[in-house]
N, C-alpha and C positions, 0 to 999 in steps of 0.2 A: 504494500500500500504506500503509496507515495506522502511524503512529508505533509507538515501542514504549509497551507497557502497566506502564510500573515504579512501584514505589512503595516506601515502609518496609517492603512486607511480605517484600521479600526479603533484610532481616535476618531476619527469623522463618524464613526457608526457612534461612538460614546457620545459627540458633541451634538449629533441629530437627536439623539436620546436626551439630552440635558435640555434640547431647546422645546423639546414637548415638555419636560417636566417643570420649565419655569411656569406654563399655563395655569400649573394646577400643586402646585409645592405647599401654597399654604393648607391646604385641604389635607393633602397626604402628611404634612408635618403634623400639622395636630394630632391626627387620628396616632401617632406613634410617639407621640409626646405625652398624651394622655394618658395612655393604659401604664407605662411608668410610673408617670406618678402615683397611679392607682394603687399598685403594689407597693411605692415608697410609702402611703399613708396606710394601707394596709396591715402587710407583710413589718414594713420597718417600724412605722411607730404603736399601731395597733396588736400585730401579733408579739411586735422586739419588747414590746413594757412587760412580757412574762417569761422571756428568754434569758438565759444568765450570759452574761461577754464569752465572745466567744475571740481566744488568742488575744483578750485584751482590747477590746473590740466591741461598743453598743452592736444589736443586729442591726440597724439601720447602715452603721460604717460598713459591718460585713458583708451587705447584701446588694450595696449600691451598686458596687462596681460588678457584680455579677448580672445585673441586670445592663449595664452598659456593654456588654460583652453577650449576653442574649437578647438583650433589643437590634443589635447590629447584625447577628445571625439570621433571624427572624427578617428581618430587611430586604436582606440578601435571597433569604428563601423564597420568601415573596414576591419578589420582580424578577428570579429566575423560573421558577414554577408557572404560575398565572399569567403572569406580566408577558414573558418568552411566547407562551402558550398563545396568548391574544393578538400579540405581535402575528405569530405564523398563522394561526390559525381563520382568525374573524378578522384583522384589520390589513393582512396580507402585507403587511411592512415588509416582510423577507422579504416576501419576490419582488417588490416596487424596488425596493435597496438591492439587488441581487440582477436589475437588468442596469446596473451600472456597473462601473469598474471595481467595485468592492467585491472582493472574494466572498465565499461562504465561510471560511475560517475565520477571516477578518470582521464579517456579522455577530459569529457566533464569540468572537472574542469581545468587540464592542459590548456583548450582554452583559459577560462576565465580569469587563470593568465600571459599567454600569448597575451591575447589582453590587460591585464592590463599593462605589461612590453612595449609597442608598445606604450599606453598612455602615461607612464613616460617617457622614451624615447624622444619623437617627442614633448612634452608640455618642457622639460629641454633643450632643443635645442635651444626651442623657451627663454628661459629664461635665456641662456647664452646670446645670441642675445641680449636681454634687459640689459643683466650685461656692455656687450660690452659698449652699446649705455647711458650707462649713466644713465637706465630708472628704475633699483634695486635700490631703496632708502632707503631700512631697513635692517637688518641680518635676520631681522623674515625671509625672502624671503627664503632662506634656508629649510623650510619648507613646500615650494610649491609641491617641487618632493612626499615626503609620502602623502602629500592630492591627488593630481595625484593618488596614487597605489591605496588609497581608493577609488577616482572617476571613475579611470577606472576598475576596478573592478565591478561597477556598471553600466557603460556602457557599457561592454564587458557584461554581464547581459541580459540587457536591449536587446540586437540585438543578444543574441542566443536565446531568446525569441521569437523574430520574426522569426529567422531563422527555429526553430522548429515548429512554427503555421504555415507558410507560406514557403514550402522550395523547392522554385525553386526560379532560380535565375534572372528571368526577375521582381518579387515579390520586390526582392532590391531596384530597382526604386523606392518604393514606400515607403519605409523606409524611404531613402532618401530625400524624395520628401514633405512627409507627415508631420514626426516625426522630421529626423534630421534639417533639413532646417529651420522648423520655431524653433526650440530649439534655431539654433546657431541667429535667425534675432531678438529673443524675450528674451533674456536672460540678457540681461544689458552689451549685448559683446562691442553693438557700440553705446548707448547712456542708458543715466540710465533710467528707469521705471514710474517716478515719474510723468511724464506729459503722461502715456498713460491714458485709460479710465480704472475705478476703475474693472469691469470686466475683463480686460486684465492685471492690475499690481496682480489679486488674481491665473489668473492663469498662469501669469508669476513666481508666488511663488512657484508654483505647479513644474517647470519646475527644475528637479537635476541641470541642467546647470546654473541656477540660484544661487545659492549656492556654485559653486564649480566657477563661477567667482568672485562671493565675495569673498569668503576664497583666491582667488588666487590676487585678488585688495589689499584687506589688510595686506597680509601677506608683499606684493611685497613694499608695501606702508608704513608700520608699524603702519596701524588705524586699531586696532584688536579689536572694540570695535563692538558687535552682531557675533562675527567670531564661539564661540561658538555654538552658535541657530543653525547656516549655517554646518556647521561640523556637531552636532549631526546628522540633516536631513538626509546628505548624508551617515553618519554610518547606521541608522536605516535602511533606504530605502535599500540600500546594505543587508543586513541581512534579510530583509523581502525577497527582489526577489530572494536569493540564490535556493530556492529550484524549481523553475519554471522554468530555464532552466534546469536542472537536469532530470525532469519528463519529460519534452516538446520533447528534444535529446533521453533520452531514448525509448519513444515510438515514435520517428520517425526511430530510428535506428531499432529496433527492427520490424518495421514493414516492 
C-alpha cells in the first residue's frame, strides 16, 4: 500500500474548518463550558465537602485538572465521530474539498488537527476557570495547553478510527458508551487508582486518558516528578495510530 499523500494543504483543510467554526463558536463554547462547571459545583464543592484531601489536596484541586484533561478528550471525540461523520456523510464537505487539489490524506489529517484544536480549546477554558478559582498553583500549568495539542491529536485519532470501522452514526453510541465513558470513570479523573484491584490499576495504565491526566495534575500542580514516562506514552501512542485513521477514511471514502 503506498504511503500517505500529506502535504501543507491540510492546514487549508484545518483553516476551512476554523472558518465554519467562527459562525457558530459561541454556541458550541458554552455548551462545553457549562457541563464543567457543573461537575466543578457538583462533584468538587458539593460531593468534595464529604471527601477527606486526597495527597494533600481539597477534591475540588484534585478533580479540576482531571476534568481539563477529559473535557479536551470528549472535544476531540466529538468533532471526530459526529462532526467527520456529517462532514462525509449529509453535508458532503469531503467530496466538494476532494475535487480540489487536496489529497484525501491531507482531508483526513485537516480533521485530526481540527478535533485537536477543539481539545485545546475546551481543556484551556477549563483551565482559565481553574486560574480564576485559585486552583493553578504552579507556572508549569502553562504547559497544559501543548500537552492538550499532543493529547488531542491522539484522540481525534482514536475516534476516526472508529468512525472508519464502524460508520454510521447510531454506531457513536457505542463509542461513547463503550470506550469513552469508562476512559473518562477509570482514568484517575475522580479519585486516584491506587485502591482499585491490581487488574484494573494495569489496565487503567493502558488507558491514554490516564497519562494525559497526570501530565495535566502535575503540571497544574508543579509535582513533575514521573510526568516524563506519562508524556513519552502519549507521544509514542500518537505516532503509532497516525496511520490507521489514514487507511481506515481512505477506504471508507473511497468505497
Amino acid at each position: 500500500m503506498a504511503g500517505p499523500d500529506v502535504s501543507y494543504l491540510a492546514w487549508r483543510v484545518l483553516g476551512r474548518h476554523l472558518a465554519v467554526f467562527r459562525r457558530s463558536w459561541l454556541v458550541n463554547l458554552s455548551f462545553n463550558f457549562i457541563e464543567p462547571l457543573l461537575y466543578f459545583a457538583a462533584m468538587g464543592l458539593g460531593l468534595g465537602a464529604y471527601v477527606r484531601p486526597i495527597a494533600g489536596l481539597s477534591y475540588l484541586q484534585y478533580l479540576a485538572p482531571g476534568l481539563v484533561a477529559s473535557s479536551s478528550m470528549f472535544a476531540c471525540a466529538y468533532e471526530c465521530t459526529y462532526g467527520t461523520f456529517v462532514r462525509l456523510e449529509y453535508q458532503k464537505t469531503y467530496q466538494a474539498i476532494l475535487a480540489t487539489p487536496v489529497s484525501l490524506d491531507d482531508l483526513v489529517l485537516g480533521d485530526v488537527l481540527f478535533g485537536a484544536f477543539k481539545g485545546v480549546l475546551y481543556g484551556t477554558v477549563i483551565l482559565v476557570v481553574m486560574l480564576v478559582l485559585g486552583l493553578v498553583a504552579s507556572p508549569w500549568g502553562l504547559l497544559v495547553p501543548p500537552v492538550l495539542a499532543v493529547a488531542g491529536i491522539l484522540f481525534a485519532e482514536v475516534s476516526l478510527i472508529w468512525t472508519g470501522l464502524f460508520p454510521h452514526i447510531d454506531n457513536f453510541n457505542y463509542f461513547f458508551s463503550l470506550i469513552m465513558t469508562p476512559l473518562f470513570l477509570f482514568s484517575g479523573v475522580f479519585f486516584p487508582l491506587d485502591g482499585l484491584p491490581r487488574v484494573l490499576r494495569d489496565l487503567a495504565w493502558l488507558s491514554p486518558l490516564t497519562h494525559v491526566v497526570s501530565l495535566t495534575r502535575g503540571l497544574v500542580l508543579g509535582r513533575l516528578t514521573g510526568l516524563g514516562v506519562d508524556f513519552l506514552f502519549v507521544a509514542v501512542l500518537t505516532l503509532a495510530l497516525l496511520p490507521f485513521p489514514l487507511r481506515l477514511m481512505r477506504r471508507l471514502v473511497l468505497k
